[in-house]
C-alpha positions as CSV (number, residue, x, y, z in Angstrom):
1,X,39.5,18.2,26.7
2,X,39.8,14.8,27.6
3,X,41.5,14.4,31.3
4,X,42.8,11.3,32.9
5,X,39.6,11.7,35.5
6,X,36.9,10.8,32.2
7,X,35.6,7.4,31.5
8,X,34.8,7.1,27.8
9,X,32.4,4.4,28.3
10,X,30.4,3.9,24.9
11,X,26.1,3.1,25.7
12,X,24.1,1.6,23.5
13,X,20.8,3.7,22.6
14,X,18.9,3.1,19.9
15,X,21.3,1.3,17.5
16,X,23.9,3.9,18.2
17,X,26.4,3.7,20.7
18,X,26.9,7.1,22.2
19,X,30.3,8.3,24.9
20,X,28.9,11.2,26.5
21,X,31.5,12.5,29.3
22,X,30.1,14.2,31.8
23,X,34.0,15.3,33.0
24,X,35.1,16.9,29.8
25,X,31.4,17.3,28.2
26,X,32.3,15.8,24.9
27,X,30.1,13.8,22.6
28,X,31.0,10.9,20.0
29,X,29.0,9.1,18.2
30,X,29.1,5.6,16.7
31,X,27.2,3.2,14.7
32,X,28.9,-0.3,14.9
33,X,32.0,0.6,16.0
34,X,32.6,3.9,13.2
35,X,32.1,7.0,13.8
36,X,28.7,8.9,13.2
37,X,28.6,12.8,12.9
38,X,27.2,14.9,15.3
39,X,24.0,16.1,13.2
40,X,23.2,12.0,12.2
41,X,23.2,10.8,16.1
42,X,21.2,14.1,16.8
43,X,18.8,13.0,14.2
44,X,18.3,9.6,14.7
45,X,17.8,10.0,18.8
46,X,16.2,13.1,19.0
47,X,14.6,14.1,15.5
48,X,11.1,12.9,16.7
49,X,10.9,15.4,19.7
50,X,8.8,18.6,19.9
51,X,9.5,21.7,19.8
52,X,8.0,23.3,22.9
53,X,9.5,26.6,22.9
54,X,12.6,29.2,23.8
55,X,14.2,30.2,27.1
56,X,16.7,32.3,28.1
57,X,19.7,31.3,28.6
58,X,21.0,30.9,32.1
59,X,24.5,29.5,32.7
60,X,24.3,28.0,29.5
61,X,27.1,28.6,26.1
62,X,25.0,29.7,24.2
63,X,22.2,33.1,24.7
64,X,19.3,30.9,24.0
65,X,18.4,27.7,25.1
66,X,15.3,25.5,22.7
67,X,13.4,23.5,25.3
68,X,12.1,19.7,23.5
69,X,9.7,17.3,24.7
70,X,9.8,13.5,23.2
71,X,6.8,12.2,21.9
72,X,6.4,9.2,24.2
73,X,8.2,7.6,26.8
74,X,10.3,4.9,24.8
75,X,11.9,8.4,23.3
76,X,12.4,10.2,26.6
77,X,15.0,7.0,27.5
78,X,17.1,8.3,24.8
79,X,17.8,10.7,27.5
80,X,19.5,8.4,29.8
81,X,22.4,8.4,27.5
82,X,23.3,11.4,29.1
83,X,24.5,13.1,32.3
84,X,21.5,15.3,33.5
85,X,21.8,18.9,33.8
86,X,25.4,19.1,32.3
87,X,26.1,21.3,29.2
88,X,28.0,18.8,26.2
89,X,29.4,19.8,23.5
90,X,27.8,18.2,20.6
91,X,29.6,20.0,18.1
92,X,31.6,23.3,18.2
93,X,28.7,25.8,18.1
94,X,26.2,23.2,19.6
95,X,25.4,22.7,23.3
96,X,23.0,19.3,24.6
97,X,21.9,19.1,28.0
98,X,18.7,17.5,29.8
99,X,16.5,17.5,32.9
100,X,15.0,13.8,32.4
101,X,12.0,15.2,30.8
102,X,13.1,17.6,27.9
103,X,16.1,18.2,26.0
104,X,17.7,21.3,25.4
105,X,19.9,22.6,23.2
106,X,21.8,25.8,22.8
107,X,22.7,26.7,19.6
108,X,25.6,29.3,19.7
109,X,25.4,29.6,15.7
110,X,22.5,32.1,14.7
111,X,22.4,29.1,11.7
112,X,21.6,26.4,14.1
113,X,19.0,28.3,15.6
114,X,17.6,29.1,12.4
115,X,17.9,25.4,11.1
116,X,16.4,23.9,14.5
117,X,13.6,26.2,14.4
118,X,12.7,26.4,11.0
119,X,9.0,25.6,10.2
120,X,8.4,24.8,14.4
């Protein structure tokens, strides 16, 4: 829900440009002005990180949370695209948060988990 207190301020990671609200916790994404589905901007920013493993869930959308660690430091900046420690929706049954170290992601789908897990 977009509210007259968000600023929709596009940043450029990557070669993507990426609005990440931290008042609404929405997500768009955008290569050269269009707009990029959820599951391409995931790939391309995060698709070389590691799996480390599975935590509960606490105060988070989804009951469990996968916990990934970027391969190197020019990765982990993909981070600072994002607010830290603020659940976003990536997509409807997808959560994305961070601590400036690891990502996590909640996937409320039983899919997603399976798909984001798969051969990890």
């Amino acid at each position: 829900m977009i509210t007259t207190a968000c600023r929709h301020v596009p940043v450029a990671v990557a070669g993507l440009e990426v609005v990440s609200c931290e008042t609404c916790g929405e997500v768009s994404w955008y290569r050269k002005g269009q707009w990029l589905d959820p599951a391409e901007g995931m790939a391309e920013l995060f698709g070389q990180y590691d799996l480390v493993g599975r935590l509960e869930a606490l105060s988070a959308p989804a009951p469990e949370v996968l916990l990934y660690r970027p391969p190197s430091g020019r990765w982990r900046s993909h981070l600072d695209a994002f607010p830290k420690r603020i659940w976003l929706e990536v997509s409807p049954e997808l959560w994305l948060s961070h601590d400036d170290e690891h990502l996590l992601l909640a996937p409320a789908n039983p899919l997603h988990m399976e798909n984001l897990t798969r051969g990890a």
